[in-house]
ROSE-4610 file (N, C-alpha, C; in Angstrom, 1 decimal, always signed):
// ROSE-4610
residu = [X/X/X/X/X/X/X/X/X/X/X/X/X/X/X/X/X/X/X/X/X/X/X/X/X/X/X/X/X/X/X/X/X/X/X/X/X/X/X/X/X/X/X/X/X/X/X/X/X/X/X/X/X/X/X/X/X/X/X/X/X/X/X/X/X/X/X/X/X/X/X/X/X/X/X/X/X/X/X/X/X/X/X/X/X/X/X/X/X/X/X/X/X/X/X/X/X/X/X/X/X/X/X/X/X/X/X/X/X/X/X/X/X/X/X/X/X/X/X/X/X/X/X/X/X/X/X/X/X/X/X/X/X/X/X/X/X/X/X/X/X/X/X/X/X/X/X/X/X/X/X/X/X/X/X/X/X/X/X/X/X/X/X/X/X/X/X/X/X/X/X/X/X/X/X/X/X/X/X/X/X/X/X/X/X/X/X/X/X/X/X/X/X/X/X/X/X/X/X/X/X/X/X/X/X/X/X/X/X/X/X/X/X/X/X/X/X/X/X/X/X/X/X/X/X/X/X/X/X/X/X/X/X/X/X/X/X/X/X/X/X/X/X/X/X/X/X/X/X/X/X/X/X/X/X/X/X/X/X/X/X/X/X/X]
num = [1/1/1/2/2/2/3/3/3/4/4/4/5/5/5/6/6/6/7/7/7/8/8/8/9/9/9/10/10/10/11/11/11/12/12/12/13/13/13/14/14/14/15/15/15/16/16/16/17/17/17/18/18/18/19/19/19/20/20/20/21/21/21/22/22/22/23/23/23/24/24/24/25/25/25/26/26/26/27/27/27/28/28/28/29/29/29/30/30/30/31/31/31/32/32/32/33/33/33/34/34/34/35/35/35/36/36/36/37/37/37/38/38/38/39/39/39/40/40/40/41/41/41/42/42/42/43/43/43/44/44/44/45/45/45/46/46/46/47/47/47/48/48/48/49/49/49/50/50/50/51/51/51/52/52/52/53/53/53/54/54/54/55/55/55/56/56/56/57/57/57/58/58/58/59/59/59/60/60/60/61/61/61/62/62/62/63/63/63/64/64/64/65/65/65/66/66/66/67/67/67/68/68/68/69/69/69/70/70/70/71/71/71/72/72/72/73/73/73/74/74/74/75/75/75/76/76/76/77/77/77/78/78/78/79/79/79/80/80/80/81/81/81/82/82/82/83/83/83/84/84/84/85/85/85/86/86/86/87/87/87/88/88/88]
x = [-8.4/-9.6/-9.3/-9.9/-9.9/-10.6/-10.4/-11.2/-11.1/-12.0/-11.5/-11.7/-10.7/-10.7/-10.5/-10.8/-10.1/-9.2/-8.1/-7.1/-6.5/-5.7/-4.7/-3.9/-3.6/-2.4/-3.3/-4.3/-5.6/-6.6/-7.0/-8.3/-9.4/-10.1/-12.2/-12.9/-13.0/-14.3/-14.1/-14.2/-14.1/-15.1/-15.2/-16.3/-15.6/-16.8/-16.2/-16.0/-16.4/-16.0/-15.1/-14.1/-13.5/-14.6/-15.5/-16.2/-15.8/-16.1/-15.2/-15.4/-14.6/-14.6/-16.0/-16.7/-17.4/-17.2/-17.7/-17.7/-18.7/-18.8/-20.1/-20.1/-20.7/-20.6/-19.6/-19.5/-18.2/-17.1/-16.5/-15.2/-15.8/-14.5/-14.5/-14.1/-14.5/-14.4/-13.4/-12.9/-11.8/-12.3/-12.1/-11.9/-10.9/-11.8/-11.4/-10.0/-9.1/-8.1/-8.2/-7.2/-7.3/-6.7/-7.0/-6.6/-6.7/-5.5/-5.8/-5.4/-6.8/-6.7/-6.6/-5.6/-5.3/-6.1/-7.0/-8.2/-7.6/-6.2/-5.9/-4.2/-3.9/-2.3/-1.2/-0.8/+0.5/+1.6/+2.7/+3.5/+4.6/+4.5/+5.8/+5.1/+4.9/+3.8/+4.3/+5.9/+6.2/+6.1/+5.6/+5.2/+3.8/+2.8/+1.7/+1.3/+0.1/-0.7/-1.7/-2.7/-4.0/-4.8/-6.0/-7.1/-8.5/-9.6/-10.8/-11.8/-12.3/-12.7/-14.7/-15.6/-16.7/-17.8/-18.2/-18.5/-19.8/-20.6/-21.8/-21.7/-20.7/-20.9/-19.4/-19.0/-17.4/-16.5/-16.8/-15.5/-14.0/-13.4/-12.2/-11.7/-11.8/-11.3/-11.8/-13.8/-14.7/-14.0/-14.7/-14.6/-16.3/-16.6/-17.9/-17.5/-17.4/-17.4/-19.0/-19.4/-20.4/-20.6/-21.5/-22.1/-20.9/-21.0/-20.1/-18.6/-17.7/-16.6/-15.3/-14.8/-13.4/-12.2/-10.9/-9.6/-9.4/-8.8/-8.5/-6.6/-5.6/-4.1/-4.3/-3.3/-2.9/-1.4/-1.4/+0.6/+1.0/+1.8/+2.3/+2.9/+3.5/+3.9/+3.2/+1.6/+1.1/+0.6/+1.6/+1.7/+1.8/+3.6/+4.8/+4.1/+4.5/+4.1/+4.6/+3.8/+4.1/+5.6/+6.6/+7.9/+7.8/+8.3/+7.8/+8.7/+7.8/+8.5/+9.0/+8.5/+9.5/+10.8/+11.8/+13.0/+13.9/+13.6/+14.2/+15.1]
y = [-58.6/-58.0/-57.0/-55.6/-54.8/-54.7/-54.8/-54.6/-53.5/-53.3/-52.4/-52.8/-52.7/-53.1/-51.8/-52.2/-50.9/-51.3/-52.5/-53.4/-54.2/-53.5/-54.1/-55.5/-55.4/-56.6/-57.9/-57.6/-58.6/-58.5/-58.1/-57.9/-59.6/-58.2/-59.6/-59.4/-57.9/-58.0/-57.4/-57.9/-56.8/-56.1/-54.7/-54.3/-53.5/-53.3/-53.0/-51.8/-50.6/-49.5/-48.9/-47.9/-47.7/-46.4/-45.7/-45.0/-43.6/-43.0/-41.2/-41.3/-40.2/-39.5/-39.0/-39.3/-38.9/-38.4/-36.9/-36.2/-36.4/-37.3/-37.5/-36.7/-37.1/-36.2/-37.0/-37.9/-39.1/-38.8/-37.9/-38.5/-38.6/-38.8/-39.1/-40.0/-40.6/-42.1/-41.6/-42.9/-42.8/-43.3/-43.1/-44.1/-45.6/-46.7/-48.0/-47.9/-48.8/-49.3/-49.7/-50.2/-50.9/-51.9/-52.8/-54.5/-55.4/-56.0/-56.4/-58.1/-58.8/-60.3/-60.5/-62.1/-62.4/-63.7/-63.6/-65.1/-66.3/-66.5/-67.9/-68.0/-69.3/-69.6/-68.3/-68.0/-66.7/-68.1/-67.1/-67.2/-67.6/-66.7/-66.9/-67.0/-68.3/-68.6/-67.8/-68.1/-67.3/-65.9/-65.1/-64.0/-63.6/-64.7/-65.0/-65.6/-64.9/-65.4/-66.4/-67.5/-67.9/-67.5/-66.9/-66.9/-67.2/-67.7/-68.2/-66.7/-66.9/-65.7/-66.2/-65.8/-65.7/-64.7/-65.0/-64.8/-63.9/-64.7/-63.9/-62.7/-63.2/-62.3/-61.3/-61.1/-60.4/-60.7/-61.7/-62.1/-62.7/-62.2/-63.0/-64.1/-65.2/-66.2/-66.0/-66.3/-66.5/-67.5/-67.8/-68.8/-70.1/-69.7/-70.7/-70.3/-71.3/-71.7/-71.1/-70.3/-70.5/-71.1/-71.2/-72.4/-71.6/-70.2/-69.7/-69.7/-70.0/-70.0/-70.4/-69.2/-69.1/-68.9/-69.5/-69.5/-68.3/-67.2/-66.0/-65.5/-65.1/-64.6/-63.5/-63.1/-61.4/-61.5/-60.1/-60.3/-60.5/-61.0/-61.4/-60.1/-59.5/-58.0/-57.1/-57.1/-55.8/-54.8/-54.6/-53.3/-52.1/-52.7/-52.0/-51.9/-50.7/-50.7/-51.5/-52.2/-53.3/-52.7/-53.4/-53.1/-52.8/-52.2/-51.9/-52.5/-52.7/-53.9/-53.3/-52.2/-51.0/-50.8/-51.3/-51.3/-49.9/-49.1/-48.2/-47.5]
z = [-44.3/-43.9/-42.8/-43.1/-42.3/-41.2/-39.6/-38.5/-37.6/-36.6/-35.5/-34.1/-33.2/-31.7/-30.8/-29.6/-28.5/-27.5/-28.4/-27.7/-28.8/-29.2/-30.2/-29.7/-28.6/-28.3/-27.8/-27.0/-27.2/-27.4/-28.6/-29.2/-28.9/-28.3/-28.3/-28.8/-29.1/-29.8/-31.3/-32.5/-33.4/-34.2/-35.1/-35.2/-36.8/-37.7/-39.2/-39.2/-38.1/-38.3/-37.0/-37.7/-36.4/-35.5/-36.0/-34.9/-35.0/-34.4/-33.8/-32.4/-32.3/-30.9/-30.8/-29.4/-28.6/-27.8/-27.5/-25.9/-25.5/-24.0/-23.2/-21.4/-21.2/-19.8/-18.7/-19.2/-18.5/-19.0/-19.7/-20.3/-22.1/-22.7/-24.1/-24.6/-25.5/-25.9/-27.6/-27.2/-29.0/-30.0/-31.0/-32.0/-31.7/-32.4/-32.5/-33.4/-33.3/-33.6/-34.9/-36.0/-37.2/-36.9/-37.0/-37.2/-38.0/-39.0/-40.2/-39.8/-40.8/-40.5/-42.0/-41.5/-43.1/-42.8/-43.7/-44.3/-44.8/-45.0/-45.4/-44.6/-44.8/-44.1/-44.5/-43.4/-44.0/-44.9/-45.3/-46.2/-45.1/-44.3/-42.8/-41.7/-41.5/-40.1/-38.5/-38.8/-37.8/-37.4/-38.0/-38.6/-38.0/-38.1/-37.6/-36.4/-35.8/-34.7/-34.7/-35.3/-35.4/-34.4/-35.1/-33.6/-34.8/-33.6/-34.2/-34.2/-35.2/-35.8/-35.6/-34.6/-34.9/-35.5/-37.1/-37.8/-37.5/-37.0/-36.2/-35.2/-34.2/-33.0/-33.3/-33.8/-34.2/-32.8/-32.1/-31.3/-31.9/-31.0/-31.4/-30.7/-30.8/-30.0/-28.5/-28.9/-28.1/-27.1/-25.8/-24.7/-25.6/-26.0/-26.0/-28.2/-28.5/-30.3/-30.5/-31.9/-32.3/-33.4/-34.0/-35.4/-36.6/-36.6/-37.8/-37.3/-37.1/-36.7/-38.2/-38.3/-38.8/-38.5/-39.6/-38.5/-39.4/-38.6/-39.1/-38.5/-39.1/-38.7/-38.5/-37.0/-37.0/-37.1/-37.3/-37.3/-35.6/-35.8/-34.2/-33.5/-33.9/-33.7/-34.0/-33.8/-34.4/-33.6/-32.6/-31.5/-32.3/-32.8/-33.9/-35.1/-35.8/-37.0/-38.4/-39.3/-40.3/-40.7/-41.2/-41.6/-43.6/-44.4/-45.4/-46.4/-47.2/-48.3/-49.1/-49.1/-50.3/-49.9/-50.8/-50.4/-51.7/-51.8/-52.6/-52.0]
């Protein structure tokens, strides 16, 4: 599943679109980040982070659980860019 944050290394809040740049009279705001969660056990747990995924409120590993609550994976390294399986 595709998300977007404005904190890759600890993402809280996530949101389905990444947004545009805004010019406001404060400064300019970015676009949101891409952050991909995998919906079932990884293959290489090591590989993976678990965090609870609230369904309703698009938190990521809220402080207070809500009624919809899913276990959702990020990659554990996903500062760095994914390493590529194409080996040619």
């Amino acid at each position: 599943m595709r998300a977007y944050s404005d904190d890759l290394e600890n993402p809280s809040a996530l949101w389905s679109e990444a947004g545009r740049r805004l010019h406001m009279e404060g400064g300019q705001t970015s676009p949101l980040l891409p952050l991909d969660l995998l919906l079932e056990e990884p293959a290489l747990p090591e590989l993976a982070e678990p965090a609870d995924y609230d369904v309703e409120t698009g938190r990521l590993n809220p402080h207070e659980h809500g009624s919809r609550m899913r276990r959702v994976y990020l990659r554990r390294d996903r500062i760095s860019p994914p390493a590529s399986e194409d080996h040619a």
